[in-house]
Structures are given as C-alpha cells and as structure tokens.
N, C-alpha and C positions, 0 to 999 in steps of 0.2 A: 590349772591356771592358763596353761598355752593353748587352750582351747576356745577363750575368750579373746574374739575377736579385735573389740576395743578396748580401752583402758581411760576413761577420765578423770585427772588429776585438777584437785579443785587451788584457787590462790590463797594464797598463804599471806601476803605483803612482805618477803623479804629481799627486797629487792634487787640488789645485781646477785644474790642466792638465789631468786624464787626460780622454781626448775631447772637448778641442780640437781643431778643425782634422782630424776621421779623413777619410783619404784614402778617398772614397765619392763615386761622381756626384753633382753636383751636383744639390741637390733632393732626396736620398735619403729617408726617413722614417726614424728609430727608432725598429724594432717591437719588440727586447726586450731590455733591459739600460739600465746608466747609467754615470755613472764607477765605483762601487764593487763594479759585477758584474765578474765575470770575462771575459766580452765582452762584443762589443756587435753586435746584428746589425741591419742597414739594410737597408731596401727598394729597391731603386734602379727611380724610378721611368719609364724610359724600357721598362721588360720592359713594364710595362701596355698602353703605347702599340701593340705587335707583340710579344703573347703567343707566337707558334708560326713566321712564318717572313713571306715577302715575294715579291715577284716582281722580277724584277733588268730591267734594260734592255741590258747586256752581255752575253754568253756566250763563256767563252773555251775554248779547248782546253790540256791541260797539255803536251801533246807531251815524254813520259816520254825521259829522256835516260841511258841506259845506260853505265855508265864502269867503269874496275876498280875506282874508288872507292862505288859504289854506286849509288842510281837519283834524279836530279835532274828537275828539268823547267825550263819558263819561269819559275817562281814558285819554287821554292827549289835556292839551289843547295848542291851537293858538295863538301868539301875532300878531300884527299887522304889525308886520315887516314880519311876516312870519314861523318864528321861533318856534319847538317845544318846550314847558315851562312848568312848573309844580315849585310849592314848595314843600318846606321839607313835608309837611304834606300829598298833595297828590303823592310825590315819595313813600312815604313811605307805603302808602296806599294802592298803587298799588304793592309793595315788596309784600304783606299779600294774596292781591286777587290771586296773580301768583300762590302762595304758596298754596291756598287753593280751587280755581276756575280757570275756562276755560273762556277766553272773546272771541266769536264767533263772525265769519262775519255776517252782517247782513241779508243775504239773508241763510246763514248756521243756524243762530240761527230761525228763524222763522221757516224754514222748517223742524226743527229739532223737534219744540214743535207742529209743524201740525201731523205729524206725529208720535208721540209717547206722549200720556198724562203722562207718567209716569217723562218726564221732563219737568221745570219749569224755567224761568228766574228769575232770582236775581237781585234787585236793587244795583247798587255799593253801599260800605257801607262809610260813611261821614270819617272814619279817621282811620289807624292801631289802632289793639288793643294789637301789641306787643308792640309797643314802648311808651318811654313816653317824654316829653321834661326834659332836662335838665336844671338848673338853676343855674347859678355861678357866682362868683365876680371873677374880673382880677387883675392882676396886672404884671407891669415890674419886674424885677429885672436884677438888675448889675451886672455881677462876675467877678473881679479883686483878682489883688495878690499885698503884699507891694513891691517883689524884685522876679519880672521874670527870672533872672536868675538864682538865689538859687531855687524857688519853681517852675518854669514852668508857664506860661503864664494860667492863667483860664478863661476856656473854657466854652461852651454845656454840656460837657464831663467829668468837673472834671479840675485837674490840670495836664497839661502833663508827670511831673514826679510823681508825687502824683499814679495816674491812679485811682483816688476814684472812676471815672466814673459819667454818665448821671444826675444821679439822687443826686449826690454829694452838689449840691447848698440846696437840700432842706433839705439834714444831716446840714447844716451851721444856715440854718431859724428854722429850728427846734432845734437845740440842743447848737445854738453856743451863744455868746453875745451877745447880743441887745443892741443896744442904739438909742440915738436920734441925727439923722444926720440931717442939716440942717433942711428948714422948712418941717412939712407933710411927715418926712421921715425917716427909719431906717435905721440902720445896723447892718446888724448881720454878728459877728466877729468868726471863728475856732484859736484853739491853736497854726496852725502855720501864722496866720495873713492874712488868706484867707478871705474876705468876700464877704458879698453876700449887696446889697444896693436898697432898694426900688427906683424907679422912678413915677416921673409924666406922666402923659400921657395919658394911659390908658383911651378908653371912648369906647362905643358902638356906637354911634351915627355919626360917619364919621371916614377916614382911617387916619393911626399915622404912623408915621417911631419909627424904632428900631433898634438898630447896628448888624449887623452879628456876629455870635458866642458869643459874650460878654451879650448881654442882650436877655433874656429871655421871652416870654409873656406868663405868669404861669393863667391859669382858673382853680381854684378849688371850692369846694361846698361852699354852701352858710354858711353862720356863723352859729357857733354849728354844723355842719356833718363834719364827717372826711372823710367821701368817696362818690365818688360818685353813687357805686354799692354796694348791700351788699354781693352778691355770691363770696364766697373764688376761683372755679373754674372761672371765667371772667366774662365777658358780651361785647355786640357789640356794639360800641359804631357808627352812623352815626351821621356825618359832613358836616354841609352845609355850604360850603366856596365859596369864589369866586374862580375857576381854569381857568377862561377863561383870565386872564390879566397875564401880565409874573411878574409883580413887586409884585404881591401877591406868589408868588413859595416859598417854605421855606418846613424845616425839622417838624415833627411835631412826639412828642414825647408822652408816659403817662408815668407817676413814681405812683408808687403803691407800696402795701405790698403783700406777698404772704406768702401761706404756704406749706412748703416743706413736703417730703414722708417723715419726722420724724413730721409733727405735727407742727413745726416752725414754726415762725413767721420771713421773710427777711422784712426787712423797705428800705423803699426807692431805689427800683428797677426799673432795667428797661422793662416794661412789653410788649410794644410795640411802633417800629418806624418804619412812614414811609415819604418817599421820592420821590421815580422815578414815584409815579402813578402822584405826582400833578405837574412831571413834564411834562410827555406824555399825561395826558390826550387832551390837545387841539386837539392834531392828532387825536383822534377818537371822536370827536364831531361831532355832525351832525345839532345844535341848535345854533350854533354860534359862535365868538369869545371871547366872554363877558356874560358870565353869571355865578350865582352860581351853583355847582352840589354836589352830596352826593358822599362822599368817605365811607369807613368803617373800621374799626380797633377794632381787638380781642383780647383785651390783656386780660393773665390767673392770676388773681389775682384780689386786689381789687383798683381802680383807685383812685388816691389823688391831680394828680396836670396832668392837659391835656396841654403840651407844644410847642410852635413854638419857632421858632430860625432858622434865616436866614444863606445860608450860605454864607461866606465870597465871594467866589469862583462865586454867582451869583449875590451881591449885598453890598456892603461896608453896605448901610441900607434899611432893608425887609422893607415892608409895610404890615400892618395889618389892614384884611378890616374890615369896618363895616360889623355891624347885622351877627354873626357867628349863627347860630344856629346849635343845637347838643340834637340829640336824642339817646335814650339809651335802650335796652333791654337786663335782665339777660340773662344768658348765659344759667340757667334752663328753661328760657322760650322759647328761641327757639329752643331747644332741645324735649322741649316737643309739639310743632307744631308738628316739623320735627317727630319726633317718630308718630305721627298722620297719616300723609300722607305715610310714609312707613311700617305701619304696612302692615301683610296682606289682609287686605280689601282695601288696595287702590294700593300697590307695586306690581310693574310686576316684573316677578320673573325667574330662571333659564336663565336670558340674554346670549345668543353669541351671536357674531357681526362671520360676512361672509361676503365675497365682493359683496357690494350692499344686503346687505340679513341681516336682525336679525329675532332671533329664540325668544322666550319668554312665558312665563305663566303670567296665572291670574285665580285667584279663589276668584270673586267679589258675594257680596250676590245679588244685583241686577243690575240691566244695568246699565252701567257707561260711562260718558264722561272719553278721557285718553288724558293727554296731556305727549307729548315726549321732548327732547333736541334735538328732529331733524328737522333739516331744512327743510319747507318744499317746494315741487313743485309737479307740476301735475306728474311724473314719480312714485310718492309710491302709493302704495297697501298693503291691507293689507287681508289674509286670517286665519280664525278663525278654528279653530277643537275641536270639543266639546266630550266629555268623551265617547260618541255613536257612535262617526267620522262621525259626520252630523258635511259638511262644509259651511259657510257663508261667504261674505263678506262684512264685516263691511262698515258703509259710514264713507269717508275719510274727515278731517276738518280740516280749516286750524286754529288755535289758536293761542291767544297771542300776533296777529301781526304779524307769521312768524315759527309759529311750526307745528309739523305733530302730528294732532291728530283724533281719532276716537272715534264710540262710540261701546263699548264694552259689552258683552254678559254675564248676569250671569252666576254663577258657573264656575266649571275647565273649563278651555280653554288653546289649545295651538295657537300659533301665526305662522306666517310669514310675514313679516314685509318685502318687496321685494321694489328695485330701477328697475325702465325701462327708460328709456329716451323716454320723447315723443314724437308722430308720430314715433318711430322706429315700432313697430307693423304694423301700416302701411306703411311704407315705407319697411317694411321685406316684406309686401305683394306685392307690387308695385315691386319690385324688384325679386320678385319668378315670379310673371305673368310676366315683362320681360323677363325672363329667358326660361320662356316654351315658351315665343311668339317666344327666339332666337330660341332655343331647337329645335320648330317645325318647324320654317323655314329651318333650316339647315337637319332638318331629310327631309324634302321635296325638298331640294334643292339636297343633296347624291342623295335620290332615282330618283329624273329626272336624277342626270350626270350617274348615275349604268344603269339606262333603255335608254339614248342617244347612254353609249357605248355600251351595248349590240345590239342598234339598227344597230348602227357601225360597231359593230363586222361581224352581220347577215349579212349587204350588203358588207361586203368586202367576204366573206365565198362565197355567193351568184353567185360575180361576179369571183372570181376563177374558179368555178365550170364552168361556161359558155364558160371560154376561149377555144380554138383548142386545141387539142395534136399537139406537135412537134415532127416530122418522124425524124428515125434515118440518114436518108445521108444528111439533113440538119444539123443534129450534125457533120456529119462528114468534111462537108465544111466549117462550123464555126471552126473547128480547124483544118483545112488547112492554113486558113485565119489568123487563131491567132498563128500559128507556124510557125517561120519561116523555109526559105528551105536549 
C-alpha cells in the first residue's frame, strides 16, 4: 500500500466529521479537496522517498505449481474451485517478501544463478516478521437517548445535536454511570441521559446481525491493555474480513488517544475510518465472489476500540462475519524496513520519467536484483553507464508476477530505462526494405519512361529530317487555293 502514490477518499456528508481520520499513510498531504469537495486526494508521502523501484537482498524462485485446479506456486496458492487463495498469514508474508525480495520466473531464476555464482535463491520464509496477530475481546454496544427530540437521535457519531462525535460512546463507557441492566448487561449513563447499553450476541464462531448506526461492534484488547499499539505516532493495522458478500459492507472505525504538538493527551478520538474500499472491492477481485481479504488502516495515535457499524443507508441490520482476524504492525517498524530498502544501497536515485523513457542512478556496492513499479512487457530495455562510460545492458526480468526488473551493476551507474513496442524494430525494418523495394522500382520505372521518350523523341527528330523539301510555287498554289478570288 506505501507504494501507491495517491489515495482518493470519496464524500461522505458528515459534516464537521467528513475527513476525520481518512484512512491514508501516515503523513499523507492534502493536495486537492476538503470536507465539502466531493473527494479528497492525498499525497502519500513514502512514493517520494523511492519514486521507480529498489534493489532487494533476497531472490526467490516461484516454482509454478501445475494442478487441475490451475497454476499456484510458493507464494500463492490454488483452491479447487479454481480460485486464487491465501490466508492472513501467507498475505502478509508475502507483503514482507515484496518489500524485501524479487520472486523470479522460473526459467529467469535458474538462468540467473547458472550464470552468476554471486547470486543465490531464497527459500520463502514461513510467516512476516513485521506483523504480529492481534488479540481481543468483543462486544456490542447500544446508543440511544432518553428524548430524541431535546438531545438528537444517538448515533456512530455522537448525538446530532450534541456533535460529541465518533468516538463519543466510549467518553459514556468510560467516564459515565454504570449500572446493572437486565441480565449480563450494563449501562453506562452521561449527564444528559445518553447512554451507551451493552448487548448479547457477540461470538466469533458464526455470523450475528446488529442495527445500523445505533449498535456498535467495539474489539478492544484483551483485559488489563488499554491499547492495542504502543507507538504514540500509529501503526498499520491489517484486517482480515469477509469483502466478498454484500451483507457483510459496514463503516469500520478506530477510537484511540493521541498526542498533540503540545505534548497532550486527546482521549477518545477519531483516528481512522474507512468505508468505500469494503464497498468497491468486489469490482477488483480476481479470486472470486466470496472470500475473506486484507484491507489496512493507519491510524496516528494509539488504538483502544477497533469499530464497525453498519450503515443504515445499506442495511436496517449489518452482519458481522465470523473468524475477523487482525494483524498489526508499529508504525516504527515499518518505517524502519522501508528506511532499509531506500537507503542508498538499495534506492534508484535522481529519477525523471520522459515519454516512454526513465532516466535514474544507482551506486550499489555489488550486483543487484532491482525491482520497479513498472509494468512490465517485452517492449523495456534497459541501458547502463558506468562512471568510465562503458555501456552494458543489463538482462531484463520479469518479477513479482508482473514487474520490470533487472539485474543491476555495482558501483555508480547511470540508467535508461526505454519503452519500444514489440516487433516495431522489425516491422520499422520490413517497412524501410519496402520502401527501397518501392524506391527502386519507381527509380527504374522513371528512368525506362525518360529513355522510351528520348527514344521517341530521336525517331520523331529522325523522321523529320527525312521528309522532301517543299518548292516555293507549290506554296504558291496552296494559297491560291486557300484564297479566295
């Protein structure tokens, strides 16, 4: 996800809420919109850091895995429907290897290590070592008001007139009245008779209905933690949901504490929400209608209560699937990967893009796999120039499933990174030789009609020369003849 440049968050209408908390890297910029535009689009600032691509210290081979279900490898596997599949454990595993290694074709990777002992394959490694699993107890909660019409209808959000906001139910559990409602149950009452009411329900082991907007499904840490990260600056939080069924769609929120550029402490804020990805994702599935997938969300602070809440607008009542699992990595830790791969020993450097054409450096201590953000196809090339302008070209590899990569030259080097459309070379060629073939016939076609008319010219010349003189009183009879008398 730190590899995607922009981030577009579409509007919501909640308004002195609408972009709070948009689920965007940490750090992002917004470069165009506000709450009342119709989106809003972020700069995420880690694309700056490694504009075009990297050099990896791994290299692995996919070793394509042929079945009557289709074609798997080490890195993703086949169900028997057909469908590519993977759990939390090896999506996430595979996040790390991207980040950190090249996984080559397999006729790429072999040829690669016939050829230079100086590289070596990598056994994929059994599970990320950024992330870790998360572990938390559930619970519904109610939020109601005694008189909707004095205090506003309680929401997601807080109470409408109120405007306490998102995070407003958990100021009520935490600081308001408790008591004992019915059986196995509480409430927790505010000053102006808002409360917040625990619910039954709740279970991992198969899916629950819950009311849109009005009830809540709160996951916070296990008993004794109050957070679920400990880094004041965030942490990424991936979510392994179901997104392939529509009745599972819902708002998904974090309430957390943060500290502000004075050193503060804000309680129960809203750190991060999102929305439209777990609406749209189905459209860019390629594995099916029905399956779980990893989403991710950055929120900057420290995480207390991870929430869904349907909206009214898509379902009187959400459903909440079994088995959520939810992994987690500080926000220092993948900072310090990424600081990894883009030092200068691995980062291409001085990038301009040109049409069809990037320009780049690298000053690698030894030979290096580089993997790109670019697409690739048989049309790239890539030309190297080294500090003495001895030029090589590198061999070109496809990585990752679908990127443009090479393997790259110690010490300074400058780059040309060039798009050609293939067979255009040849077809430039085949099209020049037609041209001289036109070229030549038409120069030999001129020079016969230039030497036919001269031929032409010569016997009309010829046959001039030959004819009689005509005597003068035959001129003068012809204009007798032609005058009258």
């Amino acid at each position: 996800a730190l590899s995607m440049k922009y981030y577009a968050i579409a509007h919501e209408g909640y308004s002195q809420w609408e972009g709070v908390g948009d689920n965007v890297p940490w750090g992002s910029e917004l470069v165009y919109g506000n709450k009342d535009s119709l989106y809003r689009l972020y700069k995420n600032p880690y694309v700056e850091k490694m504009k075009l691509g990297h050099a990896v210290d791994h290299v692995y081979k996919r070793n394509v895995k042929e079945n009557t279900f289709g074609q798997g490898d080490d890195f993703v596997s086949v169900s028997e429907s057909g469908r590519l599949v993977g759990n939390a454990a090896e999506l996430l595993r595979n996040d790390e290897v991207l980040m950190t290694g090249a996984i080559l074709e397999d006729a790429d990777a072999e040829e690669l290590i016939a050829e230079d002992s100086s590289f070596h394959l990598d056994a994929p490694q059994e599970k990320n070592s950024l992330f870790t699993p998360v572990f938390y107890k559930g619970q519904i909660y109610e939020c109601s008001t005694p008189d909707p019409t004095k205090y506003g209808k309680f929401e997601w959000w807080g109470t409408n007139k109120g405007r306490e906001g998102p995070g407003y139910f958990a100021d009520i559990i935490e600081k308001g009245t408790a008591s004992a409602w019915l059986t196995d149950q509480t409430r927790y009452v505010d000053e102006k008779g808002n409360y917040v009411t625990t619910k039954d329900g709740f279970k991992t082991n198969g899916d629950f209905k819950y009311k849109g907007d009005t009830d809540i499904v709160a996951l916070t840490p296990p008993s004794g933690t109050k957070y679920f990260n400990e880094d004041w600056n965030g942490a990424c939080f991936s979510i392994n949901y179901n997104l392939g069924a529509d009745r599972y769609k819902t708002r998904v929120y974090m309430i957390g504490d943060r500290m502000n550029a004075n050193g503060e402490i804000e309680e129960n804020v809203l750190l991060s929400y999102e929305y439209w990805v777990l609406d749209n994702i189905k459209t860019w599935r390629i594995s099916g209608s029905y399956s779980y997938d990893i989403f991710q969300m950055y929120p900057e602070g420290r995480v207390k209560y991870i929430c869904f809440n349907a909206k009214p607008s898509d379902f009187a009542e959400g459903t909440f699937p079994a088995n959520v699992n939810i992994h987690k990595s500080e926000r220092s830790t993948i900072e310090g990967a990424f600081n990894q791969i883009s030092d200068d020993e691995h980062n291409l450097t001085n990038v301009i893009y040109d049409k069809n054409k990037f320009t780049f450096e690298s000053n690698f201590p030894t030979k290096k796999v580089v993997t790109t953000s670019v697409g690739y196809d048989a049309g790239w090339s890539v030309k190297a120039t080294d500090e003495e302008g001895n030029v090589t070209y590198p061999k070109m590899l496809k990585v990752d499933g679908g990127l443009v990569g090479f393997v790259a030259p110690a010490g300074k080097v400058t780059y040309e990174l060039t798009y050609l459309t293939p067979h255009l070379k040849v077809g430039a060629f085949a099209s020049s030789a037609a041209w001289f073939v036109v070229a030549g016939y038409s120069m030999v076609t001129f020079a016969f009609e230039i030497k036919k008319k001269r031929k032409e010219s010569m016997s009309v010349d010829a046959a001039k020369e030959s004819e009689p003189q005509t005597s003068e009183p035959l001129k003068e009879k012809e204009s007798e003849v032609a005058s009258p008398s």
